[in-house]
N, C-alpha and C positions, 0 to 999 in steps of 0.2 A: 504493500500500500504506500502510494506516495503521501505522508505524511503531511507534506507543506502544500499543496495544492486544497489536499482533504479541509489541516488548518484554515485555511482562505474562506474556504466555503461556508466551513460552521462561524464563524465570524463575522462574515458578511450578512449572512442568513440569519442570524443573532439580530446583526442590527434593522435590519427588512424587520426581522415579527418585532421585535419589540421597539423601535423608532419609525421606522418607513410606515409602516401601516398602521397606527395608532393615529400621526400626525393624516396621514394622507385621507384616512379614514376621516377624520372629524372634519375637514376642510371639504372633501364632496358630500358630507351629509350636510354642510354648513350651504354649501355653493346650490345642493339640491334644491333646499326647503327653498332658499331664494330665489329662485330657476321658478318652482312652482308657485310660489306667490303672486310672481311677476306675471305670472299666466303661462310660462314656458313649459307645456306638461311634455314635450318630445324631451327634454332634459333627461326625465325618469329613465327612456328607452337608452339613450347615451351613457346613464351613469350604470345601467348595467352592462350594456357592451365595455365599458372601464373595467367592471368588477369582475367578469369574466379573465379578458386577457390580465389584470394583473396579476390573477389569481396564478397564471400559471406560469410562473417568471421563477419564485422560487423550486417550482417544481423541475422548470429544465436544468438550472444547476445543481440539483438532487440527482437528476441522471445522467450529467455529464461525470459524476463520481463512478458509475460503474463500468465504464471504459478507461476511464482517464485513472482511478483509482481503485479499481481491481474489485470496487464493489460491488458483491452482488445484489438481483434485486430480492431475493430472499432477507436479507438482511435490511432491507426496507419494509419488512412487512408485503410484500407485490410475491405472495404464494398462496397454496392451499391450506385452507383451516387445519391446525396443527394442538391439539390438547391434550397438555397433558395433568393426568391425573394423578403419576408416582411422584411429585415432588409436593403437590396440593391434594389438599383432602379433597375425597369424591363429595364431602359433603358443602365443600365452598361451590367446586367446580359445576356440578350439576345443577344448585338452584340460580348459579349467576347466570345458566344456558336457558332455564324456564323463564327467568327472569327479561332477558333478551328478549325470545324468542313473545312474550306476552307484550314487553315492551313497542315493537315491531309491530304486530297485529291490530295495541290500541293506535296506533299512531295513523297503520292502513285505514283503520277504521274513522278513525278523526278526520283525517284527507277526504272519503265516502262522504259521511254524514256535513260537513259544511259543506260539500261541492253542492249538495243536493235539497240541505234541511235547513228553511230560509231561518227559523226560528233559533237551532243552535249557532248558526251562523250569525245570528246578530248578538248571541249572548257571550259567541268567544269576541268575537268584535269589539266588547265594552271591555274587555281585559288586555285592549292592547296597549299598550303607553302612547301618549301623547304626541312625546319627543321621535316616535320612529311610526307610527301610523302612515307618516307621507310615504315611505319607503318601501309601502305594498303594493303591488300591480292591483291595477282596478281594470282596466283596457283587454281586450284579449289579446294584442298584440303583445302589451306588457307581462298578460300572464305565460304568453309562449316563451317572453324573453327570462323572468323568473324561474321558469322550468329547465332554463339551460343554463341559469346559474345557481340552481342547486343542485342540477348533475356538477356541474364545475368545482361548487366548493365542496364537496362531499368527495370526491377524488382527490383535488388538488391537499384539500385542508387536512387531511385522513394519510396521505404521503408525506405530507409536509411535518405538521405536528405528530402524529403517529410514529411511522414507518420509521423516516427520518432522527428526529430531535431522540426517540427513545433509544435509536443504533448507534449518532453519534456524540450521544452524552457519555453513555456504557464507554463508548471508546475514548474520550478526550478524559473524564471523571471516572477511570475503572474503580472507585472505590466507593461510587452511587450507588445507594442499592435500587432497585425496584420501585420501593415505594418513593424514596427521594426526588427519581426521575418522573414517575408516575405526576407526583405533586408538581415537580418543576416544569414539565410541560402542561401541565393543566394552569398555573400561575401564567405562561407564557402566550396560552391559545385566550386567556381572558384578556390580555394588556393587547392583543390584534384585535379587540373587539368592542374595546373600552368606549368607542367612537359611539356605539348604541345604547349610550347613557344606563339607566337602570336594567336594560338588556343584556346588559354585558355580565350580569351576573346571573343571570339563565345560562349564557354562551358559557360562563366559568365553568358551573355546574356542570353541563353538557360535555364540556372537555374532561370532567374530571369520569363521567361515565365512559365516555369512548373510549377513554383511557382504560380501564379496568378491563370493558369490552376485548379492545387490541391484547393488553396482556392475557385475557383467557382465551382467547383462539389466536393468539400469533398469528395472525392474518390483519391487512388491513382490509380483505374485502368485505367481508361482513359488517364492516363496521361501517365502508363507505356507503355499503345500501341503505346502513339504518340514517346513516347523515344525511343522506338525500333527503332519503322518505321525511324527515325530522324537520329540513327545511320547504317541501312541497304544502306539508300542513297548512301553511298559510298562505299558499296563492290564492285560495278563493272566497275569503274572507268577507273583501270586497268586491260590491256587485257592479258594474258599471251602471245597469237601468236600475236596479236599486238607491243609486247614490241620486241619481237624476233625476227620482222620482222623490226624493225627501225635501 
């Protein structure tokens, strides 16, 4: 492994999640709201063609490490669900997989019933925060463009925080255990997200599941479907002739 290349990368990438998108984040939610004020509503569509391609800036210099520094993508978490049960009790391992695996289902189902049930759909509505309400597609053009940045950030965010920060902490901090790294990228995936005000400690929370998630299947795919699914829940929230007709 070339060490000094490797070093560059977690360094740089350090300063991206915890400076670059903190900062950058709070200036297009700052630049949005105003956009939409002003009556700019093509803004929303822009600010997530942004959010898309930023999203995957850290991810290509996560894979330029496995040519350039011999890593593989296994060691990113980019393999088949892998659990093991001889080092952790079957009794942790098995109900964190019911656990998931109900988690995922209510979530399918949350996604159903607001596409569908105008009634629960205006009662999750009253629980969204003030400060990020602007930031939901209402448009069907918007909701298409939503739908491809929660495939995006459920890939990218899931390689990036996951696969990555948990491979190359273990390697720069051999003396982190598990849970250390666990906490420290879950500390690191909430300060990317700080930008969505009292959100951000949902996003914390969330990070500190996925995290748990990733460590009991060694995989990041599992975890990316449920971050998808996790962020689909609210494309349809709002209704475009709902809102037109208030």
């Amino acid at each position: 492994m070339k060490v000094d290349f490797f070093a560059i990368v977690f360094i740089f990438l350090i300063l991206i999640l915890t400076v670059y998108f903190p900062i950058s984040g709070y200036r297009g939610m700052k630049r949005l709201k105003s956009q939409l004020t002003a009556g700019n509503h093509e803004e929303k569509a822009r600010f997530y063609h942004r959010t898309i391609a930023g999203s995957w800036v850290p991810v290509i210099l996560v894979l330029l490490l496995i040519p350039i520094s011999n890593v593989n993508p296994g060691d990113l978490g980019l393999k088949w669900i892998q659990i093991d049960t001889t080092s952790v009790s079957k009794w942790i391992v098995y109900p964190l997989i019911g656990f998931f695996l109900l988690y995922l289902i209510y979530l399918l189902y949350s996604l159903f019933v607001i596409k569908y049930d105008k009634k629960n759909r205006e009662k999750v509505a009253k629980t969204i925060p003030e400060d990020t309400r602007f930031l939901l597609p209402v448009t069907p053009k918007e909701k298409q463009l939503w739908t491809r940045v929660s495939i995006s950030a459920g890939i990218t965010e899931e390689i990036v925080y996951r696969g990555y920060l948990f491979f190359a902490l273990a390697v720069v901090f051999p003396s982190l255990s598990i849970i250390h790294i666990l906490l420290i990228t879950t500390l690191i995936f909430g300060m990317g997200h700080i930008y969505l005000g009292k959100d951000a400690i949902k996003s914390t929370f969330l990070g500190l599941l996925f995290g748990v998630f990733y460590i009991l299947f060694d995989s990041v795919i599992p975890v990316i479907i449920l971050h998808i699914v996790q962020d689909l829940v609210v494309r349809d929230i709002f209704q475009e002739e709902e809102i037109l007709n208030d």
